[in-house]
Biopython code that builds the backbone (N, CA, C, O; Angstrom):
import numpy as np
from Bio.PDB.StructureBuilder import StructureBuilder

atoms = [
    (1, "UNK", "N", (12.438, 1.732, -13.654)),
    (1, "UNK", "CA", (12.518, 1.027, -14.908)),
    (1, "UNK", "C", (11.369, 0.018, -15.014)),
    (1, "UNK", "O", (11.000, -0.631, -14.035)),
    (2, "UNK", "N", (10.738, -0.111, -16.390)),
    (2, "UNK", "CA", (9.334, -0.997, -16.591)),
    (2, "UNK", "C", (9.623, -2.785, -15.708)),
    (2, "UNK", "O", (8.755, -3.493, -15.196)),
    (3, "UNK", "N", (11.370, -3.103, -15.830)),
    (3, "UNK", "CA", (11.537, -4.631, -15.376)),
    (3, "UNK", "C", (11.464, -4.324, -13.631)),
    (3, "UNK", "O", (11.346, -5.093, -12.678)),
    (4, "UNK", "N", (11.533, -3.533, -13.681)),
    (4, "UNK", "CA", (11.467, -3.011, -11.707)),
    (4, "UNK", "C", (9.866, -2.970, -11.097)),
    (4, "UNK", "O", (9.721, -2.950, -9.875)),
    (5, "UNK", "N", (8.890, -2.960, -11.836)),
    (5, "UNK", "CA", (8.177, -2.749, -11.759)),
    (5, "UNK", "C", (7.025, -3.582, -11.027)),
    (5, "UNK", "O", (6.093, -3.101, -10.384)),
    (6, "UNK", "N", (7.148, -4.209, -11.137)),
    (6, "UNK", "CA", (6.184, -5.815, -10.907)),
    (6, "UNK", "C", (7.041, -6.453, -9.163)),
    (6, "UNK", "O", (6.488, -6.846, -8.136)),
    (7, "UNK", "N", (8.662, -6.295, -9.519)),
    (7, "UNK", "CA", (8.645, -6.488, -8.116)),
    (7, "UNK", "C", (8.769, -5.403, -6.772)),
    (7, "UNK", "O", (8.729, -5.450, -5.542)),
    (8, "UNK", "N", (8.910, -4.595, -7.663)),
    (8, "UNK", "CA", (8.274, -3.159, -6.397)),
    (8, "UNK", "C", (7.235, -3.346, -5.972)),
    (8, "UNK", "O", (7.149, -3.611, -4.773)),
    (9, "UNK", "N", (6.096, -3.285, -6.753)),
    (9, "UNK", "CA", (4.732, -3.687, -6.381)),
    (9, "UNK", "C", (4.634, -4.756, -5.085)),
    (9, "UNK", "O", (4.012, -4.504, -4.053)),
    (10, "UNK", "N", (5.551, -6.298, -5.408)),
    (10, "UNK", "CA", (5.278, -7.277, -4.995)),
    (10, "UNK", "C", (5.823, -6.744, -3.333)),
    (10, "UNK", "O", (5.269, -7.135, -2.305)),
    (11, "UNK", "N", (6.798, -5.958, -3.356)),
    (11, "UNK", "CA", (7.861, -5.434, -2.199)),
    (11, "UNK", "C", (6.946, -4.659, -1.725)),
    (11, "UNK", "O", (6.077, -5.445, -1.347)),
    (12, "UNK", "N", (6.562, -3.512, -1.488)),
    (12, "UNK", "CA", (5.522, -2.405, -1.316)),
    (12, "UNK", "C", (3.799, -3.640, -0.466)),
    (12, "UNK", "O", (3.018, -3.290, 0.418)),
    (13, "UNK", "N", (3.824, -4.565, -0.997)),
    (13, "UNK", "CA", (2.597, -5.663, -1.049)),
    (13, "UNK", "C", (3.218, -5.805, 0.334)),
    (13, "UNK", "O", (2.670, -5.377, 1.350)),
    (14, "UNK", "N", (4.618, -6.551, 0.315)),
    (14, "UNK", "CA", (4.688, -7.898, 1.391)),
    (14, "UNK", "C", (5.206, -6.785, 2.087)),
    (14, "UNK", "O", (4.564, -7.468, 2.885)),
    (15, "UNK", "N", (5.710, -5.753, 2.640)),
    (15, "UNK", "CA", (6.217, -5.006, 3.633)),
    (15, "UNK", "C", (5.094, -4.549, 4.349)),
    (15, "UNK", "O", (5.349, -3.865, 5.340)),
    (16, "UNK", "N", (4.143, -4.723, 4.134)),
    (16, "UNK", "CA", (2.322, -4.113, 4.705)),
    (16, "UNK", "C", (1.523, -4.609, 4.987)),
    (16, "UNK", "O", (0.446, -4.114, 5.321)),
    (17, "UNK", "N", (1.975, -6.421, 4.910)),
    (17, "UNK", "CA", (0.752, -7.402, 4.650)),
    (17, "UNK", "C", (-0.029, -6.928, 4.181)),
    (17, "UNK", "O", (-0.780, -6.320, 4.944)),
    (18, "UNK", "N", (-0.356, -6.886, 2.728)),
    (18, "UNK", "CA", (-1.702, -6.090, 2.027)),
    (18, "UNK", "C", (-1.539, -7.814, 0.707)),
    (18, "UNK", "O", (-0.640, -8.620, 0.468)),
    (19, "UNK", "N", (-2.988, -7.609, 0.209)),
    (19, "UNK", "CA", (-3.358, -8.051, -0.720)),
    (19, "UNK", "C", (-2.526, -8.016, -2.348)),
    (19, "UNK", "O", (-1.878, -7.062, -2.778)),
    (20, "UNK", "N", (-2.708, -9.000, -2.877)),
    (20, "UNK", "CA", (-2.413, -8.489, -4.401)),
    (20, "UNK", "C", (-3.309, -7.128, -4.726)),
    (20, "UNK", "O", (-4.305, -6.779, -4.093)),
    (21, "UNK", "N", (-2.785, -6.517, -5.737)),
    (21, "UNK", "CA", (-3.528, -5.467, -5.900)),
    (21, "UNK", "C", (-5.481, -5.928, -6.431)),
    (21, "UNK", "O", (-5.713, -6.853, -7.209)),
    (22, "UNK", "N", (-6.133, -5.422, -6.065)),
    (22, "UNK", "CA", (-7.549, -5.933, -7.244)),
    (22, "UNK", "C", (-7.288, -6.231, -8.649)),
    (22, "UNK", "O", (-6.259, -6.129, -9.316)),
    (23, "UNK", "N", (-8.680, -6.695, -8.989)),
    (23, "UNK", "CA", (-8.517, -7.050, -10.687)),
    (23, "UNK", "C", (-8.739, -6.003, -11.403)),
    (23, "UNK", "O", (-8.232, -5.611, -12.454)),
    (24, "UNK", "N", (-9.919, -5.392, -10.426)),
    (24, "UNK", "CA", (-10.564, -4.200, -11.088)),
    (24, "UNK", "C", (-9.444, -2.613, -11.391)),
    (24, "UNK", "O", (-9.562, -1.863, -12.360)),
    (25, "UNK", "N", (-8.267, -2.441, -10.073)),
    (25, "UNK", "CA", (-7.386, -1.374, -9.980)),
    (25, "UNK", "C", (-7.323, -0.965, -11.702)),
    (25, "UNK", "O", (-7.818, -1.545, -12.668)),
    (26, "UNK", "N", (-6.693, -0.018, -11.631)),
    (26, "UNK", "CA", (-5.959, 0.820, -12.565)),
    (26, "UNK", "C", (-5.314, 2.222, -12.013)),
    (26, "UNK", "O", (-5.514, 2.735, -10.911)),
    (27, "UNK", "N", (-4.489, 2.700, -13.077)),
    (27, "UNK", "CA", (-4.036, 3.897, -13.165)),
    (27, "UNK", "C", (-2.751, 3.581, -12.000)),
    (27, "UNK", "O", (-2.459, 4.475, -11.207)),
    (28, "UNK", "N", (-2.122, 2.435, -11.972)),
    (28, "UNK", "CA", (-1.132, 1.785, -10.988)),
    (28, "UNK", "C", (-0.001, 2.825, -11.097)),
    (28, "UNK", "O", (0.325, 3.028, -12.267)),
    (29, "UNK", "N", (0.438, 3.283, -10.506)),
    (29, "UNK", "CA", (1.922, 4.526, -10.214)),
    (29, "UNK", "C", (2.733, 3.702, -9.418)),
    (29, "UNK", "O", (2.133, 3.070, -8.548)),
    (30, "UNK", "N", (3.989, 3.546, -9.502)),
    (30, "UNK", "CA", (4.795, 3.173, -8.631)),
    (30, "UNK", "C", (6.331, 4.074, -8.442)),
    (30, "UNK", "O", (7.103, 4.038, -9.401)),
    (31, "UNK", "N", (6.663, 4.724, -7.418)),
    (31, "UNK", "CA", (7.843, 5.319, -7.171)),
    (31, "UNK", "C", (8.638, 4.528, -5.701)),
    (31, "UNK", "O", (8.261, 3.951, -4.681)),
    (32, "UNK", "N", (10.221, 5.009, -6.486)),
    (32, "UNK", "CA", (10.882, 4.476, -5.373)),
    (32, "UNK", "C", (12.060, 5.126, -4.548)),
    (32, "UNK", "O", (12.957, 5.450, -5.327)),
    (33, "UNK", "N", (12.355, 5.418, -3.272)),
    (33, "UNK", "CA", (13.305, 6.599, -3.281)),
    (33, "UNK", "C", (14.393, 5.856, -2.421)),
    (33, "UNK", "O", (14.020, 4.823, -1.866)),
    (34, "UNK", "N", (15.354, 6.155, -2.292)),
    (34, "UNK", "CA", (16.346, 5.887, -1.136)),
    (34, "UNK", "C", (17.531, 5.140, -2.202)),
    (34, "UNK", "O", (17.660, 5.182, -3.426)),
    (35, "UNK", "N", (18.262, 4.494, -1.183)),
    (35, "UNK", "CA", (19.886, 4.197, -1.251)),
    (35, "UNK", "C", (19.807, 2.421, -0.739)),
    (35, "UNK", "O", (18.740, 1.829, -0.577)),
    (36, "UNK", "N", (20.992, 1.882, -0.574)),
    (36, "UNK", "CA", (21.188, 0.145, -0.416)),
    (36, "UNK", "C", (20.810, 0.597, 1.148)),
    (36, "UNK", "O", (20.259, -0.236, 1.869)),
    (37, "UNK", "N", (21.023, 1.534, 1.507)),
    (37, "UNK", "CA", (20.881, 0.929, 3.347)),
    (37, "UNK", "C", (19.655, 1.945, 3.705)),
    (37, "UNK", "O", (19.743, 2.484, 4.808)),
    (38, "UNK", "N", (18.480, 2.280, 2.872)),
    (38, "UNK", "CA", (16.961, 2.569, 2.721)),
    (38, "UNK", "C", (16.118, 2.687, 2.126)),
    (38, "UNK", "O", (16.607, 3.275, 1.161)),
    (39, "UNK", "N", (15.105, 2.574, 1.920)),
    (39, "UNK", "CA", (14.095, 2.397, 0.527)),
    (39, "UNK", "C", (13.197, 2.925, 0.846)),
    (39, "UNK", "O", (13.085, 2.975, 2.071)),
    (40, "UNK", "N", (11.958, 3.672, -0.042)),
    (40, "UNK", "CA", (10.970, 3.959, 0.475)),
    (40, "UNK", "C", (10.068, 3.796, -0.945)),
    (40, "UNK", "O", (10.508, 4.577, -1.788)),
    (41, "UNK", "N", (8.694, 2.836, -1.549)),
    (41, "UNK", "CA", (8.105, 2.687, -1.689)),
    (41, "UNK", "C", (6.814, 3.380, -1.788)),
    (41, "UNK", "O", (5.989, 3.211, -0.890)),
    (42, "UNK", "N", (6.545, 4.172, -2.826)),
    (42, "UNK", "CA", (5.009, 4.749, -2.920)),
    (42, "UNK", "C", (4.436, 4.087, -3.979)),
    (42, "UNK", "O", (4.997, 4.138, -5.073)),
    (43, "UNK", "N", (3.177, 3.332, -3.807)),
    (43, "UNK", "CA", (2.142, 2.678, -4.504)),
    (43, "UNK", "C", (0.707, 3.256, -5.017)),
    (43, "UNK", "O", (-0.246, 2.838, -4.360)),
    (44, "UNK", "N", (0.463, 3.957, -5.856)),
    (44, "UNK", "CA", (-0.977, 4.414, -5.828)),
    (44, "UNK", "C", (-1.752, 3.631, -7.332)),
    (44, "UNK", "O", (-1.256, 3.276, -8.401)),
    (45, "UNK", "N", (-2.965, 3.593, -6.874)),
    (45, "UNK", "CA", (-3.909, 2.814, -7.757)),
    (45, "UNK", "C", (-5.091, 3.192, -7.254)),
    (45, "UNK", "O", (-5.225, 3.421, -6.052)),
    (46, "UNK", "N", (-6.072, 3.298, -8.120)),
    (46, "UNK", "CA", (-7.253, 3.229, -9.236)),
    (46, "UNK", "C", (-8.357, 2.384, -8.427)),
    (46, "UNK", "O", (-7.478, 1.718, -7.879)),
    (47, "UNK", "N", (-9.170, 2.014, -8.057)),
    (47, "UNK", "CA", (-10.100, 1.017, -8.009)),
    (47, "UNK", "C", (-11.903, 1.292, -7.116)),
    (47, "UNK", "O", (-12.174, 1.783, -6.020)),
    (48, "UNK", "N", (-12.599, 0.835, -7.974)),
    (48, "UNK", "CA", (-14.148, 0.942, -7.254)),
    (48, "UNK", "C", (-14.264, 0.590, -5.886)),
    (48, "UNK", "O", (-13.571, -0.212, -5.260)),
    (49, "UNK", "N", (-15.183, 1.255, -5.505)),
    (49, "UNK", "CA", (-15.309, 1.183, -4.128)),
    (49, "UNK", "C", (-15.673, -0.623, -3.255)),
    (49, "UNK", "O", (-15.734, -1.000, -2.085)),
    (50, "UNK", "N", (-15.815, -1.221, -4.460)),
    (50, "UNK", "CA", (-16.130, -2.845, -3.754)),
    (50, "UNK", "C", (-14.976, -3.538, -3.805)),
    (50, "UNK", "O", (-14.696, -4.413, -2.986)),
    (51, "UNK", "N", (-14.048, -3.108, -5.009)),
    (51, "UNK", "CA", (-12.966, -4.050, -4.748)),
    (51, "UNK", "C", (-11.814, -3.102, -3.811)),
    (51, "UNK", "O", (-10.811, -3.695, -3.412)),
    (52, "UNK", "N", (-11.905, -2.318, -3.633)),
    (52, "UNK", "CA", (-11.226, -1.883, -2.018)),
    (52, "UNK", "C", (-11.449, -2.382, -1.218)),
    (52, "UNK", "O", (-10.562, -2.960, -0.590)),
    (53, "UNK", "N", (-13.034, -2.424, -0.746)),
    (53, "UNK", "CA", (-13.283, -3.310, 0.256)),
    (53, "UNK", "C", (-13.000, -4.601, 0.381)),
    (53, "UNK", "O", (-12.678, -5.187, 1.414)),
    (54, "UNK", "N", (-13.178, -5.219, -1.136)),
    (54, "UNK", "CA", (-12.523, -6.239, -0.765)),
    (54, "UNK", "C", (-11.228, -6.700, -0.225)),
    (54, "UNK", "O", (-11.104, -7.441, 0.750)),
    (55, "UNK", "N", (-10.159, -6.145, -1.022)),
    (55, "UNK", "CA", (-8.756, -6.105, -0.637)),
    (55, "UNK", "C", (-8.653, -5.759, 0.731)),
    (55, "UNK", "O", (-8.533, -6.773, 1.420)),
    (56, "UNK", "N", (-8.655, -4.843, 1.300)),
    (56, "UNK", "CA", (-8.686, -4.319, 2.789)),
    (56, "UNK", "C", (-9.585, -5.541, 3.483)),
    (56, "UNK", "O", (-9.499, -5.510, 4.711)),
    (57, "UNK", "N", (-10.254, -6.389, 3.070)),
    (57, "UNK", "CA", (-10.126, -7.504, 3.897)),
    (57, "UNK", "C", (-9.840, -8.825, 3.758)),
    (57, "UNK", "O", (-10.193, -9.855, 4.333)),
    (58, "UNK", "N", (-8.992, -8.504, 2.700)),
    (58, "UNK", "CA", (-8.334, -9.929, 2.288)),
    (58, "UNK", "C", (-6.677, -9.485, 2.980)),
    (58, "UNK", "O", (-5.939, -10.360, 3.432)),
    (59, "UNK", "N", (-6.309, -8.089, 2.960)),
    (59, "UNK", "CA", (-4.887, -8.120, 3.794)),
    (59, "UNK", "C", (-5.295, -7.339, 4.818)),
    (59, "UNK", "O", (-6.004, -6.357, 5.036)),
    (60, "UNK", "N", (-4.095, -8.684, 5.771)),
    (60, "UNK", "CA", (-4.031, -9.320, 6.926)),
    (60, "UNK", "C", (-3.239, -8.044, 7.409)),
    (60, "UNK", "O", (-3.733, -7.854, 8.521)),
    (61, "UNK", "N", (-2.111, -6.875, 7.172)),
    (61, "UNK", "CA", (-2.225, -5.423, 7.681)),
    (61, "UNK", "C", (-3.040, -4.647, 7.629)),
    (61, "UNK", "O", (-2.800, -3.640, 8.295)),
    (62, "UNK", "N", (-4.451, -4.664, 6.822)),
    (62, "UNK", "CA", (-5.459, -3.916, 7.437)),
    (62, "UNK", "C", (-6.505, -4.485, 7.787)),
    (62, "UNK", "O", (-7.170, -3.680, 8.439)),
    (63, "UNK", "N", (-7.142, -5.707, 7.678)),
    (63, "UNK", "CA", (-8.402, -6.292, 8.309)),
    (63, "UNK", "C", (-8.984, -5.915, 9.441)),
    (63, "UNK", "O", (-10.198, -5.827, 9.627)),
    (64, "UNK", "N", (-7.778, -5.599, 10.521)),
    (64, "UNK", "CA", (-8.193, -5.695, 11.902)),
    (64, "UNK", "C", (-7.784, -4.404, 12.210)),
    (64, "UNK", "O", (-8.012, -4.023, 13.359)),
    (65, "UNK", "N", (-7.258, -3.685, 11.478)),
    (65, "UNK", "CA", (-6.692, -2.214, 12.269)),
    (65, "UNK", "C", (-7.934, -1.098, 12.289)),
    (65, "UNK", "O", (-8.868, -1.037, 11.489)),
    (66, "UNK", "N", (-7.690, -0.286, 13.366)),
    (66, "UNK", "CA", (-8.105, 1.045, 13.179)),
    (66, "UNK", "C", (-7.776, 1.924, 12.303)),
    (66, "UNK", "O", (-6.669, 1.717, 11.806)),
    (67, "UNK", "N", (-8.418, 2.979, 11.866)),
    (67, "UNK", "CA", (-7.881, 3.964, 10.662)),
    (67, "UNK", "C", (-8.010, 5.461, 11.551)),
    (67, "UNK", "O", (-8.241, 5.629, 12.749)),
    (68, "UNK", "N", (-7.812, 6.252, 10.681)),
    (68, "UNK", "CA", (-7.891, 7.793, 10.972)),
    (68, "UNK", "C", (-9.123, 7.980, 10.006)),
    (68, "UNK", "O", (-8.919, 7.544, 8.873)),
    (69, "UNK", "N", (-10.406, 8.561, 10.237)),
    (69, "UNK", "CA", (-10.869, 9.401, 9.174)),
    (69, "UNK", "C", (-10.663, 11.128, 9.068)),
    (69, "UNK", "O", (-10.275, 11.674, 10.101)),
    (70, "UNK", "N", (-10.795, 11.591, 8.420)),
    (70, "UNK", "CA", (-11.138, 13.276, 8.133)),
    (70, "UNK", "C", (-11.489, 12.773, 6.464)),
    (70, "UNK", "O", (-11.013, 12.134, 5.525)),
    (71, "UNK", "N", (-12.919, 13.735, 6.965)),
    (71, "UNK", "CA", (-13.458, 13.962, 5.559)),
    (71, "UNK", "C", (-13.743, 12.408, 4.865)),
    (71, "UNK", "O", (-14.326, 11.487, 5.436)),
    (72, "UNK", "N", (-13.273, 12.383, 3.731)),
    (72, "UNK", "CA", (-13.601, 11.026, 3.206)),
    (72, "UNK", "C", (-11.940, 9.768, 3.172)),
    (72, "UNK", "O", (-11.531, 8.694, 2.733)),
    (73, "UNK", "N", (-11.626, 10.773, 3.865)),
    (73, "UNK", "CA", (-9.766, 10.092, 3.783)),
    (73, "UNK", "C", (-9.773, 9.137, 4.557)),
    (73, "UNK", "O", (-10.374, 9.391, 5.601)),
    (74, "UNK", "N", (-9.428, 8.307, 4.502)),
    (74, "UNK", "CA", (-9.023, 6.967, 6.066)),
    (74, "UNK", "C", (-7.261, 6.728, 5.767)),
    (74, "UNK", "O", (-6.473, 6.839, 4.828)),
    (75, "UNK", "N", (-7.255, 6.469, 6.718)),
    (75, "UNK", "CA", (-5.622, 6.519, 7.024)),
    (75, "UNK", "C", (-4.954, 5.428, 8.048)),
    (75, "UNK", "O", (-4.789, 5.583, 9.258)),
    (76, "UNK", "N", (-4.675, 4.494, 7.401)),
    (76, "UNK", "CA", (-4.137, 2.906, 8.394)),
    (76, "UNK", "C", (-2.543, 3.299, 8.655)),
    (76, "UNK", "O", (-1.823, 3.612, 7.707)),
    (77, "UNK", "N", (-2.102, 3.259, 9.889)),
    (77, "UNK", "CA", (-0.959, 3.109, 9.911)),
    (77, "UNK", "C", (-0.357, 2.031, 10.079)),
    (77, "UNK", "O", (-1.128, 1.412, 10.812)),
    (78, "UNK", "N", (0.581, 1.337, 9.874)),
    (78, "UNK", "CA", (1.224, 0.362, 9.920)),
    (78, "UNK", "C", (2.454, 0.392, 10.516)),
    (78, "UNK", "O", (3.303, 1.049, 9.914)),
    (79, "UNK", "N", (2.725, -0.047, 11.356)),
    (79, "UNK", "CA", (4.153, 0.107, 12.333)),
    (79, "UNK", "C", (4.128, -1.090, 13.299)),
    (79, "UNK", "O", (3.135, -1.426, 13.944)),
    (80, "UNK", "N", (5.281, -1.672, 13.329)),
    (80, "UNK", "CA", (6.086, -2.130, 12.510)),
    (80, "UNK", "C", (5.669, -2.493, 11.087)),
    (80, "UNK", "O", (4.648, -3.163, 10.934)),
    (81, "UNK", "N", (6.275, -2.161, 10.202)),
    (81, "UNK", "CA", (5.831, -3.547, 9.059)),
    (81, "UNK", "C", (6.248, -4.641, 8.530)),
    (81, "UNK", "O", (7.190, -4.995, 9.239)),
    (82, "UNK", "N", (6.083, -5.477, 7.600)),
    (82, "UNK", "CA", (6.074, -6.653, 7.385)),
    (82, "UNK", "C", (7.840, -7.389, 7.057)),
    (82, "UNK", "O", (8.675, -6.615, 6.591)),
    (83, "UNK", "N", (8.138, -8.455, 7.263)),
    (83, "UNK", "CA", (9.433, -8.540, 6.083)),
    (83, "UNK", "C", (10.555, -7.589, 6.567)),
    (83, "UNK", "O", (11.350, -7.324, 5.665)),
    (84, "UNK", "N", (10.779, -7.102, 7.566)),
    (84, "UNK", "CA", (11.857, -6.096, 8.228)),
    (84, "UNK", "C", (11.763, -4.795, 7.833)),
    (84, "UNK", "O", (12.695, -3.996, 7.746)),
    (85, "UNK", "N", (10.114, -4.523, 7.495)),
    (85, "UNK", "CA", (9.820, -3.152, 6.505)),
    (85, "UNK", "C", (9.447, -2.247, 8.368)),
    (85, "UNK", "O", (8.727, -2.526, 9.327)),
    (86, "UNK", "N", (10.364, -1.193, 8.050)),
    (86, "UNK", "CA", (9.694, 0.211, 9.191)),
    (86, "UNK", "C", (8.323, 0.266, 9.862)),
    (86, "UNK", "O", (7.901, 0.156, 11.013)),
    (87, "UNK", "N", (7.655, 0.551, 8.280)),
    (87, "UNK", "CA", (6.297, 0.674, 8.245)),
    (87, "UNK", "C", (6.057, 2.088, 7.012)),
    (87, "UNK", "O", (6.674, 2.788, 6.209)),
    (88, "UNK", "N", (4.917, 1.887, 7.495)),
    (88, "UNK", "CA", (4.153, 3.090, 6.519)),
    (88, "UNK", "C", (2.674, 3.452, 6.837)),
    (88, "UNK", "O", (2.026, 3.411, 7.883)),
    (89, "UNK", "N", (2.390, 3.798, 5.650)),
    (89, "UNK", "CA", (0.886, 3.869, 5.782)),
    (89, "UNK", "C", (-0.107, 3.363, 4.373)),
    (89, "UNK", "O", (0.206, 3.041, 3.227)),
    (90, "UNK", "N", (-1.375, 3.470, 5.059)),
    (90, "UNK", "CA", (-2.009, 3.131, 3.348)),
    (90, "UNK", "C", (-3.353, 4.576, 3.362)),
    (90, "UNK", "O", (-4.190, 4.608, 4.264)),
    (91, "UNK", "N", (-3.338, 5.240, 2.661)),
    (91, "UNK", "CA", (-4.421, 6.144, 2.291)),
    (91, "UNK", "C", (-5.433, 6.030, 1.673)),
    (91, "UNK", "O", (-5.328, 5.861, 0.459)),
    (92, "UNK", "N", (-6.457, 6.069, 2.143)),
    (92, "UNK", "CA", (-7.670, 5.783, 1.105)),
    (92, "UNK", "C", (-8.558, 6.744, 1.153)),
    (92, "UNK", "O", (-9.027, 7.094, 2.237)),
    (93, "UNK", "N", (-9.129, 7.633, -0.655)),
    (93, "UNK", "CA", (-9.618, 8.119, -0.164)),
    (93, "UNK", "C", (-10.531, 8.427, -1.906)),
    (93, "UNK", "O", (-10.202, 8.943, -2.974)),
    (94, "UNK", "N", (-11.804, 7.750, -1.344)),
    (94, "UNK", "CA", (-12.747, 7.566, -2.665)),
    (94, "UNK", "C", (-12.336, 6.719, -3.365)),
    (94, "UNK", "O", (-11.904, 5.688, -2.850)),
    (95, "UNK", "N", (-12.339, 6.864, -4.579)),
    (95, "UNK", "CA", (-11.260, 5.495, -6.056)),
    (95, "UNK", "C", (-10.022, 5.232, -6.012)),
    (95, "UNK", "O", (-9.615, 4.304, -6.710)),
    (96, "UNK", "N", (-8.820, 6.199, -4.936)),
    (96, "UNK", "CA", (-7.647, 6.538, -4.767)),
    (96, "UNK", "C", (-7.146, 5.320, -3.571)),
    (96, "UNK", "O", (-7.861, 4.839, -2.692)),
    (97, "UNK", "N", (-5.624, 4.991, -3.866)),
    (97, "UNK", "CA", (-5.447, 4.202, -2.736)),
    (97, "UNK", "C", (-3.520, 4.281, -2.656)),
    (97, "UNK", "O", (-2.649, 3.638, -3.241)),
    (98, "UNK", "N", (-3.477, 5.388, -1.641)),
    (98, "UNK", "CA", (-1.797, 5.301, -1.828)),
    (98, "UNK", "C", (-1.073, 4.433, -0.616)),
    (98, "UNK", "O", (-1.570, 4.175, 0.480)),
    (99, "UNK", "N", (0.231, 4.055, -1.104)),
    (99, "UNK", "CA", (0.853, 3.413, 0.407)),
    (99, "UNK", "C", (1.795, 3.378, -0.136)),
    (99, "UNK", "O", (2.203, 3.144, -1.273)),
    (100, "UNK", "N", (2.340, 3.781, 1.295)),
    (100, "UNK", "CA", (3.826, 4.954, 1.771)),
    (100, "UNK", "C", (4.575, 3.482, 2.375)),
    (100, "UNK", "O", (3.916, 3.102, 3.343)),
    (101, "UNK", "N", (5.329, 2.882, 2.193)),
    (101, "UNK", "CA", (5.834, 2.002, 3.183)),
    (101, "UNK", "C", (7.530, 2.162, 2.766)),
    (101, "UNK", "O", (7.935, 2.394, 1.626)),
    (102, "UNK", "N", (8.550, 1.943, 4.207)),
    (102, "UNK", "CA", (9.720, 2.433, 4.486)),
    (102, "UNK", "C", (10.273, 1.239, 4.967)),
    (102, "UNK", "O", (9.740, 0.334, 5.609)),
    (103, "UNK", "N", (11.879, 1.423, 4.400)),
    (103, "UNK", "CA", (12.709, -0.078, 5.217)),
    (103, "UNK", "C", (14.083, 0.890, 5.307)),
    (103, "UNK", "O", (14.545, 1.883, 4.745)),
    (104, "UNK", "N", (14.384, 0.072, 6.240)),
    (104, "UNK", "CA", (15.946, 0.881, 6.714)),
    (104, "UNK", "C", (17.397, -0.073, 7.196)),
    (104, "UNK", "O", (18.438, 0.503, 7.511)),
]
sb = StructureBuilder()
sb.init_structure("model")
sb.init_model(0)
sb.init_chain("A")
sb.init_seg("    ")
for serial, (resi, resn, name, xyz) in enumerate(atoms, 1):
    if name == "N":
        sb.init_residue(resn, " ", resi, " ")
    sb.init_atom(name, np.array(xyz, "f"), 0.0, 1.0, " ", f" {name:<3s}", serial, name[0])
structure = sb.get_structure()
């Protein structure tokens, strides 16, 4: 629902230590799956290749991590995550930026 929206985002954010989204993002998607005793969070957005970079080093779950590459994909995992969140992951790959993050 559109009023769900803004704090999914904010939830999906703080379970990953990640950044507010950029200024520049667009094309923001947000889905949500599970039940009261699990959730799972998918975030995808839009954004130029500088303000990725920026974000990815303004949050404090990816600044310092290693990634996976193949091809042009990078792939941060996050485990544990933030806020009593499982974990997840964040995908990046060109203008694209998804993240998978799970609570249980």
């Amino acid at each position: 629902m559109p009023w769900n929206r803004q704090p999914a985002i904010e939830t999906v954010l703080e379970w990953g230590g990640l950044a507010a989204l950029p200024v520049s993002s667009s094309d923001v998607v947000i889905r949500t799956k599970g039940s009261m005793f699990s959730r799972q969070v998918i975030l995808r957005f839009e954004c130029d290749s500088i303000g990725i970079e920026h974000w990815i080093r303004s949050s404090k779950g990816l600044k310092d991590k290693q990634y996976e590459k193949e091809g042009s994909k990078k792939t941060y995992r996050l485990y544990p995550g933030q806020a009593g969140a499982m974990g997840g992951t964040v995908i990046i790959q060109e203008r694209q930026v998804v993240i998978n993050m799970s609570w249980s």
